[in-house]
N, C-alpha and C positions, 0 to 999 in steps of 0.2 A: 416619454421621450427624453427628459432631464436626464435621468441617471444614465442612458443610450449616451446622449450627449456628452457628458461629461467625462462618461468611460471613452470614446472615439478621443477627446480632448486631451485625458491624458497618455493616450497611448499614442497620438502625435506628437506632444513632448517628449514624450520618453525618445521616441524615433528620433527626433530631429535632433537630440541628448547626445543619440548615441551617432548616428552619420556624421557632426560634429567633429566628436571624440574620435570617431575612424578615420576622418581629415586631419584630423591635426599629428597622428602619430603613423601616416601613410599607410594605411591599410586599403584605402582608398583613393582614385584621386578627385580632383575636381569637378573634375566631366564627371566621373560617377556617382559624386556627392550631389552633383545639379541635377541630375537625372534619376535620381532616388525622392528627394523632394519634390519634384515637379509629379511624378508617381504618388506620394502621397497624397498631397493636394490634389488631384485627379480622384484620388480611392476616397479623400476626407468628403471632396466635393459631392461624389458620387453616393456615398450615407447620406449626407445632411439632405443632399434633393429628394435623395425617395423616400428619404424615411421623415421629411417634416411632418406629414401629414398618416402617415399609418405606420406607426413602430414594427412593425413585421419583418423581419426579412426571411426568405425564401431561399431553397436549396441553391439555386443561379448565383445567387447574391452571396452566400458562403463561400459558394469558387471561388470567384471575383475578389472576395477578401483574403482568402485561404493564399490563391496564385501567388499575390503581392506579397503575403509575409512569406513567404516558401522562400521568396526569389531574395528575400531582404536578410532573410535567414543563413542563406547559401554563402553569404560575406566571410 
């Protein structure tokens, strides 16, 4: 679960890097800067609960994660 962990950690930085960088040269606005992050933390939250205890994830759990970068993608 360490390296799980750590890989989820950096690719919330990297996120939060780039929504950032898309607020500050308007590509984005605030409302949707605040609403992306709250989304990650909901998706970050949602690994760290299921997965404390049995590193697994399941094809549901791929959607779930898949949906969110689609949608983060779509910028």
């Amino acid at each position: 679960m360490r390296d799980q962990k750590e890989r989820v950690e950096t690719i919330e930085s990297t996120m939060k890097n780039e929504f950032r960088h898309a607020l500050a040269v308007n590509l984005i606005t605030q409302e949707q800067h605040d609403n992306y992050l709250q989304e990650l933390n909901e998706l970050t939250s949602y690994i760290y609960e299921k997965y404390k205890d049995d590193p697994s994830f399941y094809p549901d759990d791929w959607d779930k994660i898949n949906y969110y970068y689609e949608k983060i993608v779509a910028l």
